[in-house]
N, C-alpha and C positions, 0 to 999 in steps of 0.2 A: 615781451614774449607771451606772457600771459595769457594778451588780448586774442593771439593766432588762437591758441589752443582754446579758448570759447567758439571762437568763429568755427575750427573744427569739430566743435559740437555742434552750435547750429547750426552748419551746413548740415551734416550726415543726420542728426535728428530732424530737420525739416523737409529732406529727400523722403527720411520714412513717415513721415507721420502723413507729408503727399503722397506718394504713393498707398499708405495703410489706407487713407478717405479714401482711393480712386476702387482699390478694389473693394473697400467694405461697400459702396454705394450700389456695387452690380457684383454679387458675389458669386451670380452663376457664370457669369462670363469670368471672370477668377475660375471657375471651376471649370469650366472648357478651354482656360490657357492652360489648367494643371494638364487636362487629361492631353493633352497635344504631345506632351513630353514621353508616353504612353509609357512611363514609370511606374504608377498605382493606379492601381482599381477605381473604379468610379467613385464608389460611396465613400473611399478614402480622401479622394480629391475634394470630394463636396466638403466634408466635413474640413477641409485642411484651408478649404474656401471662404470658407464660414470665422473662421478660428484664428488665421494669420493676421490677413488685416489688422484686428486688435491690439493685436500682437507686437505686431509695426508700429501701430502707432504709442500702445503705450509704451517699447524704448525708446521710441521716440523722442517721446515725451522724459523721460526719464535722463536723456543727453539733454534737453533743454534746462530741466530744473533741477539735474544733479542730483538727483534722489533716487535710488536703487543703479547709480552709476555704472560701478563694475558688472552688476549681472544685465543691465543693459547693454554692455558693451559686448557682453560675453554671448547674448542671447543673439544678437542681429550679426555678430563676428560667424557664429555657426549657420545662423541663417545665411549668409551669401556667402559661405563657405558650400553650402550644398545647393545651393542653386546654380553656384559655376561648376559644380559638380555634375547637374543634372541637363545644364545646357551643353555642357560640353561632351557631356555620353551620347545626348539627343542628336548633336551636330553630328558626331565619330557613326553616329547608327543612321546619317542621312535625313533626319526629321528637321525640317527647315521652321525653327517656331517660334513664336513673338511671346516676349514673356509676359506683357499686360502689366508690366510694374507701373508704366507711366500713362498708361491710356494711348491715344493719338498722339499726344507730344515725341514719342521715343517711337514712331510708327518709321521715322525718316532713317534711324540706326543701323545697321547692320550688323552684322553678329559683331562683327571685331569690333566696333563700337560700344555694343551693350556690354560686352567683355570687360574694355579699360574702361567704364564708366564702372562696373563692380569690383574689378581688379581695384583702382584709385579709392575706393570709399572704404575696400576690406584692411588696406594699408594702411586708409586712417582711422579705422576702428581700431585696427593692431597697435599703432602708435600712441590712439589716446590710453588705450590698455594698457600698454608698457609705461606710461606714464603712470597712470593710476598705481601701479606695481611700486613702481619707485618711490611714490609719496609714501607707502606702507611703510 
């Protein structure tokens, strides 16, 4: 049972730390998928453009090698906590918008697919969390 629960780390850390490279690589285009959502202000976006990716990638990072675990878990849990948040208000207000988490790969998804792809990974952040809880 062990071995699952590694796998569920490096699945969910190697989803972000791909995605963290895609948009660190083009962070303005990160910053024109923020502003699509028409949630924040521009200079907000930029900066959140600039900032996240990192971000991503070092929980990432942090699910791979077990090191700063729980606030890893705890950081990317909020993170797609408020991105389904924010896709979900964008869709409710009619803004039809591609979130650029994957580049071209995730171009073919449709909303209810970007959905249960975030939905499934926030399940297994909550899981590996509620594990980490229990070993305490």
């Amino acid at each position: 049972m062990k071995w699952l629960w590694r796998a569920a780390d490096f699945l969910v850390g190697a989803v972000f730390i791909y995605a963290g490279v895609l948009k660190a690589m083009a962070p303005l285009r990160f910053a024109s998928d923020i502003e699509n959502y028409h949630l924040l202000p521009w200079a907000f976006g930029v900066r959140l453009a600039f900032y996240l990716p990192w971000l991503e990638m070092l929980c990432g990072l942090g699910l791979l090698t077990r090191r700063l675990y729980a606030g890893s878990i705890a950081i990317l849990s909020a993170l797609l906590a408020v991105f389904i948040a924010a896709s979900v208000i964008a869709r409710a207000r009619g803004i039809d918008v591609s979130c650029g988490c994957f580049g071209t790969a995730g171009s073919n998804l449709g909303f209810a697919g970007h959905l249960a792809i975030d939905f499934g990974m926030l399940a297994l952040l909550l899981l590996l969390g509620r594990k980490q809880i229990a070993r305490s």
